[in-house]
LUMLUM-769914 format. One line per 10 residues: number of its first residue (from 0); their letters; for each residue x, y, z of C-alpha. Coordinates in Angstrom, 1 decimal, m for minus. Layout:
# LUMLUM-769914
NUM = A = X,Y,Z ~ ...
//
This chain:
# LUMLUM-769914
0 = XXXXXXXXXX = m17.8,m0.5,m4.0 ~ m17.1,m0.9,m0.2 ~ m19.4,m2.2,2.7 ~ m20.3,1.4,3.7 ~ m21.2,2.3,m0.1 ~ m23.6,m0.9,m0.1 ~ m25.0,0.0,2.9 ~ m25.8,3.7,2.2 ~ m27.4,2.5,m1.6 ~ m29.7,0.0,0.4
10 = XXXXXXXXXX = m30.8,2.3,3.3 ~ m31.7,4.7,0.7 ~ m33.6,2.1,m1.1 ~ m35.4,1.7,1.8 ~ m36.2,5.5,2.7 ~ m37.4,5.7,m0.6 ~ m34.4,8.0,m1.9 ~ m33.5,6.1,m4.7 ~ m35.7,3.5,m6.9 ~ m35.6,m0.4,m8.0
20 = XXXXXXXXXX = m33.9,0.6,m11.0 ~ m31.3,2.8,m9.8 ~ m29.8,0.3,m6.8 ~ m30.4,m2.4,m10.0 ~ m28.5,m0.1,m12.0 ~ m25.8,0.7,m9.4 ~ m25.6,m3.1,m8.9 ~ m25.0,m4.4,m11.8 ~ m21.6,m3.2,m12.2 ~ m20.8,m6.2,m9.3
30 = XXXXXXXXXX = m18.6,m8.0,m9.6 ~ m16.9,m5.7,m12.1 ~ m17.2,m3.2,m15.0 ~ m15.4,m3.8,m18.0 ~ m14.0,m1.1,m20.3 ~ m13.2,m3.3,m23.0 ~ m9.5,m2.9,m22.1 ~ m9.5,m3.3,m18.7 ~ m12.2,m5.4,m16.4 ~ m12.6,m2.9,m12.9
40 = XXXXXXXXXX = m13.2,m5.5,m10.2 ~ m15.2,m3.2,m8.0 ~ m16.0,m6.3,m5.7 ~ m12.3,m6.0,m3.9 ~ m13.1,m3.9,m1.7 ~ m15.8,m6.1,m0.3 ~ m13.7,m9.1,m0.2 ~ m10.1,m7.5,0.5 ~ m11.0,m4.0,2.2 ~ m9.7,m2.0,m0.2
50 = XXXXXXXXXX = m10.7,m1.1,m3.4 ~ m8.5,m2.3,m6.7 ~ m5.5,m0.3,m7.0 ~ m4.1,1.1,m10.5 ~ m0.5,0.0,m11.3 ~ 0.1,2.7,m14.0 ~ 3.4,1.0,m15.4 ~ 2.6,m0.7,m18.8 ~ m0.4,1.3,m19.4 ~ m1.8,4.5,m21.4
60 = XXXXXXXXXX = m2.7,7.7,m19.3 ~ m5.7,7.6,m20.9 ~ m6.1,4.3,m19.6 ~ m5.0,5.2,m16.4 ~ m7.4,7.7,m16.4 ~ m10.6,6.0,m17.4 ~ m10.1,3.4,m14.7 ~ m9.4,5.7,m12.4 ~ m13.2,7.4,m13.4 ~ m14.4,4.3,m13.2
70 = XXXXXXXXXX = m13.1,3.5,m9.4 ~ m14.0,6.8,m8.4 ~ m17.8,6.2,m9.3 ~ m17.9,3.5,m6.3 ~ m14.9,3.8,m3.8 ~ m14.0,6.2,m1.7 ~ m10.2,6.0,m1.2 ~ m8.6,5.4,m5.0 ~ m4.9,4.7,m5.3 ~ m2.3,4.5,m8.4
80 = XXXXXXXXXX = 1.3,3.6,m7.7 ~ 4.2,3.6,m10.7 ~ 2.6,6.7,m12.0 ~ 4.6,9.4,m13.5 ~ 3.9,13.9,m12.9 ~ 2.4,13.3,m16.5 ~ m0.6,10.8,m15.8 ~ m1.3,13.0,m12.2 ~ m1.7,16.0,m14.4 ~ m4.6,14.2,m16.8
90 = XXXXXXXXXX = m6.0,12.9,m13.1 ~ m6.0,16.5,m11.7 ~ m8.0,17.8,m14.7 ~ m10.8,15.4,m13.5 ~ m10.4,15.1,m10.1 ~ m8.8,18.2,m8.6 ~ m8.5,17.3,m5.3 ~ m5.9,14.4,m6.1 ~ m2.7,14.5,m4.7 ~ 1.0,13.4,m6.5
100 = XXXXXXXXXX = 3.3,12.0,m3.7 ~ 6.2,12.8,m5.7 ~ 9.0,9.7,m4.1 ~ 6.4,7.1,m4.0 ~ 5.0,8.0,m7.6 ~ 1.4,7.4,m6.3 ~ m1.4,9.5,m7.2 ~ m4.6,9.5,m4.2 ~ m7.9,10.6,m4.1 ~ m9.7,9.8,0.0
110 = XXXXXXXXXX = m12.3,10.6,0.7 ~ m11.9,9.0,4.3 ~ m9.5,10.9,6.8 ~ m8.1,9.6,10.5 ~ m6.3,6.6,11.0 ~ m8.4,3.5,11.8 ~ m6.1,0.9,13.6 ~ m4.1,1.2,16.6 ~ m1.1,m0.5,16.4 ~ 1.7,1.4,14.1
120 = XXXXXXXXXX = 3.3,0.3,10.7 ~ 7.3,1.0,10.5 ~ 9.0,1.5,7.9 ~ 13.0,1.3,7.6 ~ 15.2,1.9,4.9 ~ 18.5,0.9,4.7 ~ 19.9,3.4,2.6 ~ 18.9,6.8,1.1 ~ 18.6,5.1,m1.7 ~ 16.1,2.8,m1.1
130 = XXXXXXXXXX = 14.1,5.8,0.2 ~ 11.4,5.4,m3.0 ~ 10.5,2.3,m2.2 ~ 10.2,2.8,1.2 ~ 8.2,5.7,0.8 ~ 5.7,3.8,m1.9 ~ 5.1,1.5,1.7 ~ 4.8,4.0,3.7 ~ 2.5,5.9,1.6 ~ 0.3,3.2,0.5
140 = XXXXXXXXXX = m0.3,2.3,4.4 ~ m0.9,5.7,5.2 ~ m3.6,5.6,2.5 ~ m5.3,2.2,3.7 ~ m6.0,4.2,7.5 ~ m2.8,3.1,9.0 ~ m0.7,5.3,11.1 ~ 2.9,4.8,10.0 ~ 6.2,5.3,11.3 ~ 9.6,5.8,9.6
150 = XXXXXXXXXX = 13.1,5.7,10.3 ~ 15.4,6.0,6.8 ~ 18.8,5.6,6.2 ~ 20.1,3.1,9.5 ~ 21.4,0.2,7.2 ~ 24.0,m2.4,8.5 ~ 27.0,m0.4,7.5 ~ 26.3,1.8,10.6 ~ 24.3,m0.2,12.9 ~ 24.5,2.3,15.8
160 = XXXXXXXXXX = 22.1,4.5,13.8 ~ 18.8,1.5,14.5 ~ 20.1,0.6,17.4 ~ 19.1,3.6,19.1 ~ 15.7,3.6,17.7 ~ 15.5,0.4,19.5 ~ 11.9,0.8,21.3 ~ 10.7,2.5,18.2 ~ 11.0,m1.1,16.5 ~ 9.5,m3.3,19.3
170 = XXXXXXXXXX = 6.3,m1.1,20.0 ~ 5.2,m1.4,16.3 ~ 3.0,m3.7,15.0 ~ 4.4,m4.8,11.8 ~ 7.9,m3.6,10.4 ~ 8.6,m3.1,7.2 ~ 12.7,m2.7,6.3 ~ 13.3,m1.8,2.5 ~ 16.8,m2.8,1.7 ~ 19.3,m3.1,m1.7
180 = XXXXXXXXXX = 22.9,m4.2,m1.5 ~ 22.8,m7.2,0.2 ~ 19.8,m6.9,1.9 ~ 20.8,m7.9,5.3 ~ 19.1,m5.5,7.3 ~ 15.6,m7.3,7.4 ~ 17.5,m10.1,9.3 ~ 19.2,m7.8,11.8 ~ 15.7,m6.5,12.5 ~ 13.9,m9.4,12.6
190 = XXXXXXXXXX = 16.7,m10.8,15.5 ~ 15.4,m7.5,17.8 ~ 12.0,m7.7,18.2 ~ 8.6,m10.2,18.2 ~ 6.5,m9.0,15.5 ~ 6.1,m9.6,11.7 ~ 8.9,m8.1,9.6 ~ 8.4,m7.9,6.1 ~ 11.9,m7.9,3.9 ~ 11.5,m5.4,0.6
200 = XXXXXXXXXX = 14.9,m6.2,m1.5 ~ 15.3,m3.1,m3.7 ~ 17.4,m2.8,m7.0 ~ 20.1,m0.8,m5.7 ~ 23.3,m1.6,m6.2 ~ 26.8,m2.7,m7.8 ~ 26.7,m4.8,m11.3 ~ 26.6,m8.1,m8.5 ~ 23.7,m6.8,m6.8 ~ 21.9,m8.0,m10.3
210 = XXXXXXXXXX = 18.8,m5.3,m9.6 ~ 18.0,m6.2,m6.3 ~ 18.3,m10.4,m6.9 ~ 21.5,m10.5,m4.2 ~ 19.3,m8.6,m2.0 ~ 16.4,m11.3,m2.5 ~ 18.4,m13.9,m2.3 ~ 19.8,m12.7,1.3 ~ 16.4,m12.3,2.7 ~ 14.6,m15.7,1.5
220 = XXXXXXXXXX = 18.0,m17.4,2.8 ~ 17.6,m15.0,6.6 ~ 18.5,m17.2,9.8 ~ 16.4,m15.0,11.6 ~ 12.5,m16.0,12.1 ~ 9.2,m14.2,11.6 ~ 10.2,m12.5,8.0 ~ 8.2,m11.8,4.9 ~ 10.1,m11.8,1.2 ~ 8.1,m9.4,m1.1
230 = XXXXXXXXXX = 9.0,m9.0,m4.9 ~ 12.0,m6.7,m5.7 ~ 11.2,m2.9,m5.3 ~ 7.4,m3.7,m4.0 ~ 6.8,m1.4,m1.9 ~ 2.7,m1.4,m2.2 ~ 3.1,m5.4,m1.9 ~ 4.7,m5.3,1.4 ~ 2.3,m2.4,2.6 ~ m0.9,m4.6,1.4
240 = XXXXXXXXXX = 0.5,m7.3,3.4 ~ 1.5,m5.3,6.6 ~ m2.1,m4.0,6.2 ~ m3.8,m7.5,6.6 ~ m2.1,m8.6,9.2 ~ m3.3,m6.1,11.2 ~ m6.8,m6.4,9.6 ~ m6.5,m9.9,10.8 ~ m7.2,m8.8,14.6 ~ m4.1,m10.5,15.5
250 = XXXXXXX = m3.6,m7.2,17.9 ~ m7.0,m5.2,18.8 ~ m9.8,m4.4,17.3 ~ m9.9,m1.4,15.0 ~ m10.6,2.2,17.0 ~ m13.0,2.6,14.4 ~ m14.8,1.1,11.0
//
């Protein structure tokens, strides 16, 4: 339930569209619904400005899909991230217009289109590899109304192929550089430009790369200032965060709410 849910039940209430005992109906379900296995917190939105989002790993798809029901009832933009082809195709049965983006294993439903913000997200990888995870950030930032940049495959072993994308990385507003081995592309980033750079270590690599904990290591150790650590492989984490620090109006206002 986001503001401009609220705001349509109650100026309906008050042109007399809808009664006392629907809007009390409608909300009750604040601060959240609970299914018995799960407790839908359909407050975020309100306080975070975005709904709840469905991590599918660990869970049933009938779970998966009764939540996503549930979410869909009050929010306009639903996402689900870790989600195999197998839980999309039990979403699609409900909810045909869903998309699958296959390398970032989300599954959307928007209802809202056009980007609202005007500075840009970028996203780096540093390998093909690391692609997935990239693309889980990208895609995830894409979904939240922000128009995203991406430039894979320009890791440290070649540097020539960022340096060229140079004015690319200081016109955005918030980088984000997914990176496995060990991980020392964030910091080579961070040293070029004057905005936030969040670090996403990814698990790829040799037996010494221990699933991505060299690469975490590398970038909670950078010289270089002005860098975010995110959990290994969290794409959506470093997204979410990229997304509230342009929220924060540390830029311009949004072009639109």
């Amino acid at each position: 339930m986001d503001h401009a849910y609220l705001v349509k039940l109650l100026e309906d209430y008050k042109d007399g569209k809808n009664d006392l005992d629907e809007v009390l109906q409608k909300l009750k379900i604040l601060p959240y619904e609970d299914l018995g296995f799960a407790k839908i917190d359909h407050h975020r939105a309100l306080r975070r400005g975005f709904p709840e989002v469905i991590f599918c790993q660990g869970k049933t798809v009938e779970q998966v899909v009764k939540i996503f029901q549930s979410l869909a009832d009050y929010n306009h933009n639903i996402m689900a991230t870790r989600a195999g082809r197998d839980v999309f195709e039990d979403v699609r049965n409900l909810f045909p217009q869903a998309r699958y983006h296959e390398m970032a294993k989300i599954i959307s439903l928007t209802a809202e289109e056009g980007k609202k913000y005007q500075r840009k997200i970028l996203v780096i990888s540093a390998g093909t590899a690391d692609i997935p995870v990239a693309e889980e950030a990208a895609v995830t930032a894409e979904i939240m109304g922000h128009s995203v940049e991406k430039i894979y495959d320009a890791g440290v072993a070649g540097i020539h192929r960022l340096l060229v994308h140079l004015e690319q990385l200081q016109s955005a507003g918030v980088i984000i550089v997914a990176a496995g081995m060990e991980g020392a592309l964030p910091s080579v980033v961070a040293g070029l430009v004057d905005i936030p750079v969040i670090a996403v270590p990814t698990s790829i690599g040799y037996g010494a790369n221990f699933n991505g904990l060299s690469a975490l290591l590398t970038m909670l150790n950078s010289c270089a200032n002005g860098i975010g650590v995110v959990n290994i492989d969290n794409g959506f984490g470093a997204a979410a965060l990229a997304d509230t620090i342009i929220r924060s109006g540390i830029y311009s206002d949004p072009i639109s709410e």
